[in-house]
C-alpha positions as CSV (number, residue, x, y, z in Angstrom):
1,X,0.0,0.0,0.0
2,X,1.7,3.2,-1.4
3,X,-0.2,6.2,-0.6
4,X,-0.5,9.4,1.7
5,X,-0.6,8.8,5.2
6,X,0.4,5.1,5.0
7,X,4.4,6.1,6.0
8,X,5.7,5.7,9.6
9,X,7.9,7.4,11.6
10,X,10.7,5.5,11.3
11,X,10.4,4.6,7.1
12,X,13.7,6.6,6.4
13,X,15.5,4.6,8.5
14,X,18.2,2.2,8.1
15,X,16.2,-1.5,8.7
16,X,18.8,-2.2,10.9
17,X,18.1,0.6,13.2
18,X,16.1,-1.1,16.2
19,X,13.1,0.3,17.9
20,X,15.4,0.9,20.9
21,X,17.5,2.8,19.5
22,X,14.5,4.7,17.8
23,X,13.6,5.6,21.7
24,X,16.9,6.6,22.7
25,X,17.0,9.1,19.4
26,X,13.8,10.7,20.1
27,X,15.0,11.0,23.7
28,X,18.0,12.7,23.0
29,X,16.1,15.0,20.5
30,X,13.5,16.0,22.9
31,X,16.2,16.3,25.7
32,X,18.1,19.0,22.7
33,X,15.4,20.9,22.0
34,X,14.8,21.6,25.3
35,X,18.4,22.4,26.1
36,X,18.1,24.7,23.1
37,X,14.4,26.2,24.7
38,X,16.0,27.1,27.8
39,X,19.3,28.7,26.4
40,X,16.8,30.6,24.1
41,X,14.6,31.7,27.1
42,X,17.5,32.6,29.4
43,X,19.7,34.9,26.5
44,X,16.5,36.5,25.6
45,X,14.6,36.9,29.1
46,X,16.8,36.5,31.6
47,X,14.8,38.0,34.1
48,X,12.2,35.9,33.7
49,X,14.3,32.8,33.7
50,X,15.7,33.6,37.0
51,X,12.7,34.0,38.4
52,X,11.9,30.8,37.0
53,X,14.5,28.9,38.2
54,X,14.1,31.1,41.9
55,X,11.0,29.3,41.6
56,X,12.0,25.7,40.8
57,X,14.6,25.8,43.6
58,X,11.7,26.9,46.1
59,X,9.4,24.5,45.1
60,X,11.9,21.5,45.6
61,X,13.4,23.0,49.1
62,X,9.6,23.3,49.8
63,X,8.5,19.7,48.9
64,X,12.0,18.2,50.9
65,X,10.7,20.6,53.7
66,X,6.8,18.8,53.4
67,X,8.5,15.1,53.5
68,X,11.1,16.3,56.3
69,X,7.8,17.3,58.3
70,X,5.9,13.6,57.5
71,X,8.6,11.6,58.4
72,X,9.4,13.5,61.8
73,X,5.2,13.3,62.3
74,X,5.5,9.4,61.9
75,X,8.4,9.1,64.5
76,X,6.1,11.2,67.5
């Protein structure tokens, strides 16, 4: 069956290219263009990246801070 829509992802690829290895490519692409998104949004608005990341960092000392609390609650 040769027609539009019938092609999959992987058609331009080497048959000896595994779907494993498919994973692993789309992984890496996805983990580059997000690399590339957040070099982008920190060159052009670095304000608002460091108030970005300001608020990761919060967020995580916060959460440790939540699980520091409900393992202390357990022990009393």
């Amino acid at each position: 069956m040769s027609g539009i829509g019938t092609r999959h992802l992987g058609a331009g690829l080497p048959a000896a290219v595994s779907k494993g290895t498919r994973v692993k490519l789309v992984k890496r692409l996805a983990l580059g263009l997000v690399v590339v998104f957040a070099l982008f949004y920190m060159i052009t608005r670095p304000e608002d990246a460091a108030t970005a990341v300001e608020g990761a960092v919060g967020a995580v000392f916060g959460a440790t801070e939540a699980v520091g609390r409900f393992f202390s609650s357990l022990v009393t």
